[in-house]
C-alpha positions in Angstrom: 0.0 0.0 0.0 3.1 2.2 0.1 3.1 3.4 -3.3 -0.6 4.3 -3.8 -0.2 6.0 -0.2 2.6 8.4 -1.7 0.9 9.0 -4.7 -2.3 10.1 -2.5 0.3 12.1 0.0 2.0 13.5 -2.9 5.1 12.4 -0.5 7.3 9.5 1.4 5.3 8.1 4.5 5.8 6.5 7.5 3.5 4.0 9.6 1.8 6.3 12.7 0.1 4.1 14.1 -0.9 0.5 13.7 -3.9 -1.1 15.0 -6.1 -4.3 15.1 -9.7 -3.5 15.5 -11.4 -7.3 16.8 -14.8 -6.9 17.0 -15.8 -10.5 19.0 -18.8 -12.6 18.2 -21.5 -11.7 20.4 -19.3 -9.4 22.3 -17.8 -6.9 20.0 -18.2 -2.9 21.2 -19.1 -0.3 19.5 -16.9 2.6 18.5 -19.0 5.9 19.0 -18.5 9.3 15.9 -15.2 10.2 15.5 -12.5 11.5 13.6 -8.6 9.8 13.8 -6.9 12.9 13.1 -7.8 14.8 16.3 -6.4 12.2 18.5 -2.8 12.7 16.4 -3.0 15.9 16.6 -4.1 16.7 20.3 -2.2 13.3 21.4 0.7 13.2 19.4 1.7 16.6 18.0 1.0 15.9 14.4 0.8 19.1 12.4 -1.7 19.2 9.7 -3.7 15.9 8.7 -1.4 14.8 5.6 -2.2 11.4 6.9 -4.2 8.5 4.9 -5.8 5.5 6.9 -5.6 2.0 5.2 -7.9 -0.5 6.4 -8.0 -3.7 5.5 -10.6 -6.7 6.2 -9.4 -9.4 8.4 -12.3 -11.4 8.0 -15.6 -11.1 5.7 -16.6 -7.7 7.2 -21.2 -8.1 6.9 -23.8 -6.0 8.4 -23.9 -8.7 11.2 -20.5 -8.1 12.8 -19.6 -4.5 13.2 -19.0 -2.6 10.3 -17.4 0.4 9.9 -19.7 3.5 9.2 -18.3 6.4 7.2 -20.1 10.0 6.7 -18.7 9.9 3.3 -17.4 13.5 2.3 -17.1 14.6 5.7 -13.7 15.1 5.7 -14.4 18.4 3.5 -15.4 19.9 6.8 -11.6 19.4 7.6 -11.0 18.6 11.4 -14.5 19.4 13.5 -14.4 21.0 16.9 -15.1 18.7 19.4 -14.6 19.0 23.3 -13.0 16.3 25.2 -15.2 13.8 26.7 -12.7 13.0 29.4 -11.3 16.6 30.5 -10.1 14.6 33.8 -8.2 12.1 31.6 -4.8 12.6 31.1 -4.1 9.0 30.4 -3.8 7.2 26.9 -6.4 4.7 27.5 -9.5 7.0 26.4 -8.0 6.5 22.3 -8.6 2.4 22.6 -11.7 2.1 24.6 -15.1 2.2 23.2 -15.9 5.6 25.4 -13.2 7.6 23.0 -11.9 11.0 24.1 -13.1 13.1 20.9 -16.7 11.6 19.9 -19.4 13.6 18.6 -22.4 14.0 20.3 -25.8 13.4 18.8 -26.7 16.8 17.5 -23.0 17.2 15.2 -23.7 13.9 13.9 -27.8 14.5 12.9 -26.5 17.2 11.7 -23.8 16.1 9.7 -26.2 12.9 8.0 -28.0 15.9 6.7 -25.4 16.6 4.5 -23.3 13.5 4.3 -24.1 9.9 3.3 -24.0 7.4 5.4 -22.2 4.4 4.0 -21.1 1.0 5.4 -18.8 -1.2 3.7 -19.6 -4.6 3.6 -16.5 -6.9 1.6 -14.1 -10.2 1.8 -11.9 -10.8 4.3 -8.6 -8.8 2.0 -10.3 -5.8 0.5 -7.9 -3.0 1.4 -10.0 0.5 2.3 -8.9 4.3 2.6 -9.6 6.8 4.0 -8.8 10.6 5.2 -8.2 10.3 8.7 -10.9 13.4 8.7 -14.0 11.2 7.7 -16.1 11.0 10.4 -16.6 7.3 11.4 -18.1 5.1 13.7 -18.9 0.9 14.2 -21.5 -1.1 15.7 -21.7 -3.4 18.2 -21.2 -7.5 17.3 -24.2 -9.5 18.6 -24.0 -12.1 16.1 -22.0 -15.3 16.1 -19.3 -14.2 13.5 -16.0 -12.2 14.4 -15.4 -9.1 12.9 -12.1 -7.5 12.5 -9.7 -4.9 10.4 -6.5 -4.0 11.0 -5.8 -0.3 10.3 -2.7 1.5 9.4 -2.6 5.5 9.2 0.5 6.4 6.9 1.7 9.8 7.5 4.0 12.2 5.0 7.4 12.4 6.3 7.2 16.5 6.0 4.0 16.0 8.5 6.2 14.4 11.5 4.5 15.5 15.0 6.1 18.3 17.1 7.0 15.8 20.1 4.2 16.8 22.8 5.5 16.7 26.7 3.2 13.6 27.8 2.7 11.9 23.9 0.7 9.0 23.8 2.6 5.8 23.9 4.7 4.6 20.9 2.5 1.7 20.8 0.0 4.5 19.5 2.1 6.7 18.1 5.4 5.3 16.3 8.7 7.6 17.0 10.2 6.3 14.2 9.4 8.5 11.4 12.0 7.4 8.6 10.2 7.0 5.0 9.1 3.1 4.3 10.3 2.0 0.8 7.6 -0.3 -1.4 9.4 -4.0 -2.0 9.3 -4.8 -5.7 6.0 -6.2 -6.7 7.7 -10.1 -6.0 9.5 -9.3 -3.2 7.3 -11.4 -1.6 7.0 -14.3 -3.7 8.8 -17.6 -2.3 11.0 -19.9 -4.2 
């Protein structure tokens, strides 16, 4: 995904973060309106939001199993005012839990389905999606017997590195290592 990430970035990229969202039969949470870029730039540092976000299906992603719900064009509004949830929390833990840090409440997102789509996804296990880490987004809970999960990589433009915050969020959330990835030839990963 390197390459087309560049073209889209218009520059090299780095992996930000990394995640693995696994939504658990019968047990999966949901993940409440939000945009990814305000949690690298109020957590992290990150400048501007010259970042894309990959995701790709780890398993058959179906209306049944907690799919991914995009306002599609939303991220024309560019990054959306939104007031900390947890003005208490000074901890990392609010950007992984289901109770997020920067949601939207009810009224921004009624008011944003006036205007946007809403649109969910539904593919294969291996269909690769992006994204601008403005799009607001949000995924339902799993109640049905079949696993749902997406790993999700946000590549960011080496000219877009974070200004180093004095309490950053972890590296596991935020990767220090901002030196440009180079794409493998096309059968780099073939085996002999």
């Amino acid at each position: 995904m390197v390459e087309p990430v560049e073209q889209i970035l218009q520059d090299h990229v780095y992996v930000h973060p990394f995640k693995i969202n696994a939504k658990v039969a019968m047990d999966g949470e949901l993940w409440p309106w939000h945009q990814d870029y305000q949690f690298g730039r109020d957590g992290d540092g990150m400048p501007a939001d010259h970042a894309v976000n990959v995701t790709v299906f780890l398993a058959d992603v179906t209306e049944f199993n907690g799919p991914m719900i995009f306002l599609a064009g939303s991220h024309r509004e560019g990054t959306i005012s939104v007031r900390p949830r947890h003005a208490e929390t000074t901890g990392w833990a609010s950007n992984v839990a289901a109770d997020l840090t920067f949601s939207f409440d009810r009224e921004q997102i009624c008011q944003l389905a006036q205007k946007y789509p809403l649109v969910a996804p539904k593919d294969p296990a291996g269909l690769a999606l992006i994204f601008h880490p403005n799009v607001v987004h949000a995924s339902v809970s799993t109640i049905s017997p079949f696993d749902g999960t997406v790993s999700i990589v946000t590549y960011n433009a080496v000219h877009n590195v974070p200004q180093l915050l004095q309490s950053p969020r972890p590296v596991f959330l935020a990767a220090r290592q901002t030196d440009p990835i180079t794409a493998l030839p096309g059968d780099a990963a073939l085996v002999a």
